[in-house]
Backbone as ProteinMPNN parsed JSONL, in Angstrom:
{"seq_chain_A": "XXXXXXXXXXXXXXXXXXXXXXXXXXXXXXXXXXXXXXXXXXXXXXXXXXXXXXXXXXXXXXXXXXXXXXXXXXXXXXXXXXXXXXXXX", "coords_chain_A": {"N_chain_A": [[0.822, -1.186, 0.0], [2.185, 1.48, 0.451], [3.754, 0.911, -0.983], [2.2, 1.364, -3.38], [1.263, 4.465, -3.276], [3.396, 5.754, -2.89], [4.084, 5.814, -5.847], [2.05, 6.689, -6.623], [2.35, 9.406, -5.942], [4.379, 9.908, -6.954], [3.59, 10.007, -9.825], [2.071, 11.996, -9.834], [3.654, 14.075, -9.538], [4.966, 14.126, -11.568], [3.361, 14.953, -13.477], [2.59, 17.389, -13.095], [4.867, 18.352, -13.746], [4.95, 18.139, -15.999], [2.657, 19.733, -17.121], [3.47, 22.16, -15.907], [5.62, 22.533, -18.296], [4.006, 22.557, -20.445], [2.719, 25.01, -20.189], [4.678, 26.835, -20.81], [5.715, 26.314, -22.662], [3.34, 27.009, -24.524], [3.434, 29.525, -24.027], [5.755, 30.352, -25.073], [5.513, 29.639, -27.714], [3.506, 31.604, -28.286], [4.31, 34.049, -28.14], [6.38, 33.77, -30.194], [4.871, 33.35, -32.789], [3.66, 36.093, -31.994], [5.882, 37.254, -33.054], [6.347, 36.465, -35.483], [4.405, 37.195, -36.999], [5.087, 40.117, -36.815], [7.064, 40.196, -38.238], [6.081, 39.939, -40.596], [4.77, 41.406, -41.408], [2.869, 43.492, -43.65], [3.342, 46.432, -44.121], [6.178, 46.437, -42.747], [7.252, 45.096, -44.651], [7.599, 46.454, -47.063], [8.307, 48.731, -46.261], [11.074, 48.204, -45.861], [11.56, 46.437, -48.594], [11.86, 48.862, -49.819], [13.382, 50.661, -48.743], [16.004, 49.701, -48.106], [16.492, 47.385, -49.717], [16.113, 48.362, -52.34], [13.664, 48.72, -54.029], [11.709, 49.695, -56.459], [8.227, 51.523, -56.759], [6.88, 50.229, -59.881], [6.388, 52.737, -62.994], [3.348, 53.918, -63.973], [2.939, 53.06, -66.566], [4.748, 50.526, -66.764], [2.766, 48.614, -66.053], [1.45, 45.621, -66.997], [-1.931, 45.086, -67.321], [-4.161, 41.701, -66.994], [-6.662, 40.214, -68.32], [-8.232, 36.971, -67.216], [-9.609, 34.103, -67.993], [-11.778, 31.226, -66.496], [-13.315, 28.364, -66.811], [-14.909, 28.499, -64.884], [-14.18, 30.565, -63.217], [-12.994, 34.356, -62.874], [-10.165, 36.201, -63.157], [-7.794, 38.908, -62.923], [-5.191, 39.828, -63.782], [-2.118, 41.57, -62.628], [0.742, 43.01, -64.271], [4.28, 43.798, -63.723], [6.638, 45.387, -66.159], [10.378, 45.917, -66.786], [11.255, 49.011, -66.682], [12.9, 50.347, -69.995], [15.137, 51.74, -70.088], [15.899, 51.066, -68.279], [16.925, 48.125, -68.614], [19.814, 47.512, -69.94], [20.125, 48.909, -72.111]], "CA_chain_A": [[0.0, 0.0, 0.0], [2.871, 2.578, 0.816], [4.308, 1.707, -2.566], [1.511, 2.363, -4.87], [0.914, 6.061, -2.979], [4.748, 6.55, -3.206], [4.502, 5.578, -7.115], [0.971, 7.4, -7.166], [2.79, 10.934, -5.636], [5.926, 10.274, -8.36], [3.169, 10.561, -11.217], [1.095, 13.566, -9.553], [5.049, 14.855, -9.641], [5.543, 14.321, -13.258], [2.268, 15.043, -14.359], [2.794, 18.352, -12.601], [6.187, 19.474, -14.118], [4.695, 18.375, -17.75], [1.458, 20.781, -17.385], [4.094, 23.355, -16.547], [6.271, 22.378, -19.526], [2.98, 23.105, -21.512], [2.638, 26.089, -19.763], [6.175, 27.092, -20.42], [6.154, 26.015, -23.986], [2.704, 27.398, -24.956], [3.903, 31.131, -24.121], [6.709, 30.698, -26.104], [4.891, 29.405, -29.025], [2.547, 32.565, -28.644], [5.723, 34.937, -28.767], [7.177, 33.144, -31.58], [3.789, 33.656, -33.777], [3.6, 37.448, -32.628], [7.043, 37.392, -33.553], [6.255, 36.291, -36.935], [3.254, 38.754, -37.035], [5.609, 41.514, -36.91], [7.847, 39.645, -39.645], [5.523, 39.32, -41.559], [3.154, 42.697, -41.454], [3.263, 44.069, -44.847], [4.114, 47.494, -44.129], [7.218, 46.295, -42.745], [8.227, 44.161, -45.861], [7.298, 47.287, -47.852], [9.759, 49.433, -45.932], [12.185, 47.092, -46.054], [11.822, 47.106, -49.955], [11.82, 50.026, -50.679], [14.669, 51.526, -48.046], [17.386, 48.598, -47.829], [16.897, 46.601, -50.975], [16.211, 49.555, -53.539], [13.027, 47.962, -55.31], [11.212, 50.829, -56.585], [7.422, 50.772, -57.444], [6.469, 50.618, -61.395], [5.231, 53.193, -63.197], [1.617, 53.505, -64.92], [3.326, 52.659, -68.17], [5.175, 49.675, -66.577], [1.987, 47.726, -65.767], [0.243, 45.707, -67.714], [-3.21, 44.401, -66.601], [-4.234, 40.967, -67.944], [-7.857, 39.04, -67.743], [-7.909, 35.544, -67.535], [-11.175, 33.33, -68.029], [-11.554, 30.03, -66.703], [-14.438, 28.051, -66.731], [-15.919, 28.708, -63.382], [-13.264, 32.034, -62.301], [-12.207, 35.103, -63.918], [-9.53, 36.514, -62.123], [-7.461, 39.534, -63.097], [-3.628, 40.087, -63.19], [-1.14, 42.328, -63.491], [2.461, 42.159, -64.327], [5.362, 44.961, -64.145], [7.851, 45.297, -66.855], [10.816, 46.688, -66.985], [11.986, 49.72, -68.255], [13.771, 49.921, -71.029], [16.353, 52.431, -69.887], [17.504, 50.075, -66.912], [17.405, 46.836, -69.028], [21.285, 48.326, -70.571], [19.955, 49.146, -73.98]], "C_chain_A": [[0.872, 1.258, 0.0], [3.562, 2.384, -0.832], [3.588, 2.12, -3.378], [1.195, 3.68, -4.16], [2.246, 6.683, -2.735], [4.384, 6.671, -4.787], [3.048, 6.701, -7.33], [1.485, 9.035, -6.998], [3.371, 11.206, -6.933], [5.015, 10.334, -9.263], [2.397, 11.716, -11.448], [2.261, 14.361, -10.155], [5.584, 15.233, -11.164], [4.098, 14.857, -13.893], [2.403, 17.242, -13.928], [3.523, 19.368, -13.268], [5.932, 18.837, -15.667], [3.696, 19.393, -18.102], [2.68, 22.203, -16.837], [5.529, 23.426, -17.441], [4.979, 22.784, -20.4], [2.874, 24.172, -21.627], [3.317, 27.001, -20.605], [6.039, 27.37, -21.911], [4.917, 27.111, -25.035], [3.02, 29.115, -24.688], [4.765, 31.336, -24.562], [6.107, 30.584, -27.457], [4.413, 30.662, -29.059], [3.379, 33.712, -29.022], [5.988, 34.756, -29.598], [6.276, 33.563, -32.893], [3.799, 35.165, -33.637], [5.169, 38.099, -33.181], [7.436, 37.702, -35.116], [5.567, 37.126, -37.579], [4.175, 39.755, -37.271], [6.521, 41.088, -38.229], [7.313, 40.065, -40.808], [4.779, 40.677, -42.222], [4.333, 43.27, -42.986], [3.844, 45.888, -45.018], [5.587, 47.649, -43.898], [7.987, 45.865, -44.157], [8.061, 45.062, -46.384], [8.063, 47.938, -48.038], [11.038, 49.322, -46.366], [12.704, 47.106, -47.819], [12.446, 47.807, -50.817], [13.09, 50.829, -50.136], [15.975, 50.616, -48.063], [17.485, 47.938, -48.651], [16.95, 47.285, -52.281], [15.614, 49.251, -54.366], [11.941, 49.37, -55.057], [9.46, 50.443, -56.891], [7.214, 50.678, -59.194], [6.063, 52.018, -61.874], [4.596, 52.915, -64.107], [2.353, 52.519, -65.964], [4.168, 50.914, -68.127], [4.702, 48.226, -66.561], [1.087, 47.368, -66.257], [-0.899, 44.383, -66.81], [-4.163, 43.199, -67.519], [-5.578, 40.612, -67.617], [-7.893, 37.908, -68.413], [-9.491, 35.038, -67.015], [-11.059, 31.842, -67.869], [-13.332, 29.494, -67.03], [-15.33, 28.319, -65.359], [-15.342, 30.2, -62.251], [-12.963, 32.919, -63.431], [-11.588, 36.001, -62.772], [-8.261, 37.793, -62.963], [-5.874, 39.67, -62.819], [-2.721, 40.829, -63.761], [0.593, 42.304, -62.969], [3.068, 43.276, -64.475], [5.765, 44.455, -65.183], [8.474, 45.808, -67.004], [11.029, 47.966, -67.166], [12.978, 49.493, -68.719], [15.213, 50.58, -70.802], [16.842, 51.554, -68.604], [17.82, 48.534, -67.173], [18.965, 46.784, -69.81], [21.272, 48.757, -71.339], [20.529, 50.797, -73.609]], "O_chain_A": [[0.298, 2.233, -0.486], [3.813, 3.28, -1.638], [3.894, 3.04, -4.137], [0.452, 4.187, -5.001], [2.359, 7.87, -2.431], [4.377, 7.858, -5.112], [3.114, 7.507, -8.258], [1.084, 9.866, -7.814], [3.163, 12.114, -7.738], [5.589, 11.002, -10.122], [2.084, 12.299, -12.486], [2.076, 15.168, -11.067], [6.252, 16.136, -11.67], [4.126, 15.136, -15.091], [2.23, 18.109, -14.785], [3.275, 20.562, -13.44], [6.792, 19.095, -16.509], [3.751, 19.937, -19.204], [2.629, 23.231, -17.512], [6.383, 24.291, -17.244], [5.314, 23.613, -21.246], [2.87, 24.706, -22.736], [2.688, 27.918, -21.135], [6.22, 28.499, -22.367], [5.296, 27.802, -25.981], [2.58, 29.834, -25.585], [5.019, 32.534, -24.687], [6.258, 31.499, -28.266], [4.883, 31.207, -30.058], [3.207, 34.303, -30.088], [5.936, 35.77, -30.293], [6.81, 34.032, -33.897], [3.907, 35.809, -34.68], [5.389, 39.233, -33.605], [8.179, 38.478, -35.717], [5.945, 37.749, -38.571], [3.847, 40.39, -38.273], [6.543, 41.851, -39.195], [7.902, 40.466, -41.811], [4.349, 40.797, -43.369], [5.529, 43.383, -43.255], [4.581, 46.352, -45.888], [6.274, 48.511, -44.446], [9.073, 46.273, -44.567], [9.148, 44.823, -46.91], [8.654, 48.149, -49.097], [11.811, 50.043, -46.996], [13.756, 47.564, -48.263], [13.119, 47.698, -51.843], [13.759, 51.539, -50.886], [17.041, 51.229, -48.013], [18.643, 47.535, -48.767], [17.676, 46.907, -53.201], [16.108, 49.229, -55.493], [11.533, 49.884, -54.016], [9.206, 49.284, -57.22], [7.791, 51.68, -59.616], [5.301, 52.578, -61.086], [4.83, 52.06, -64.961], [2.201, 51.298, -65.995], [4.22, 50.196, -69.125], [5.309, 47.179, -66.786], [0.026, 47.989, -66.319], [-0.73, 43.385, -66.109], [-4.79, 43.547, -68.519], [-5.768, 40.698, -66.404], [-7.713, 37.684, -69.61], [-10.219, 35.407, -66.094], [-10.472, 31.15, -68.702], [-14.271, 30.203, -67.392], [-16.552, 28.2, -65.268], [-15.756, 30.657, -61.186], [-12.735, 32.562, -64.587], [-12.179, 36.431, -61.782], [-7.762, 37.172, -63.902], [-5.424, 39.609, -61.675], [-2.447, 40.883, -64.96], [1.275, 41.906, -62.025], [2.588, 44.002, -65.346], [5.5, 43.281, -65.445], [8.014, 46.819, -67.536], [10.954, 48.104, -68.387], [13.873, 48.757, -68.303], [16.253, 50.08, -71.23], [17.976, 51.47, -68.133], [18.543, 47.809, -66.49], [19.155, 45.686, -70.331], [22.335, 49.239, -71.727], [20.672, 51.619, -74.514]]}, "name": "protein", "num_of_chains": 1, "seq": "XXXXXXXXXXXXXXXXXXXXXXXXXXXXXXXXXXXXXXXXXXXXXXXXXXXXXXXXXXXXXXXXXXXXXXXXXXXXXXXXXXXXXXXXX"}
């Protein structure tokens, strides 16, 4: 009798220090996602873009606008191109 309520404490004990490993783990996970959130937010990548990588936007004349027809979607797309003065010509 004294061993199964020793062996029954030792699994209260572990069951204990795994719900705060969940604990533990699940507030990191939630950091990690708003972490990514901020990664991710498009104004940042925009910034980023446009100040540290040097990608400019198009202009008007750059963009052409395509429509595409399927059988059950029609879905719209448009595509930069170049200019011609920074392709080397």
């Amino acid at each position: 009798m004294v061993w199964v309520s020793s062996q029954v404490r030792q699994e209260q004990y572990k069951v204990g220090e795994l719900k705060s490993e969940i604990s533990k783990l699940e507030l990191e996970n939630n950091q990690i996602r708003g972490e990514v959130a901020r990664l991710e937010n498009p104004s940042r990548l925009e910034k980023i873009a446009l100040e540290q990588i040097g990608l400019v936007y198009p202009e008007p004349g750059q963009v052409l606008s395509l429509s595409l027809s399927a059988a059950t979607e029609n879905r719209q797309v448009s595509l930069a191109q170049p200019s011609r003065s920074s392709s080397g010509n």
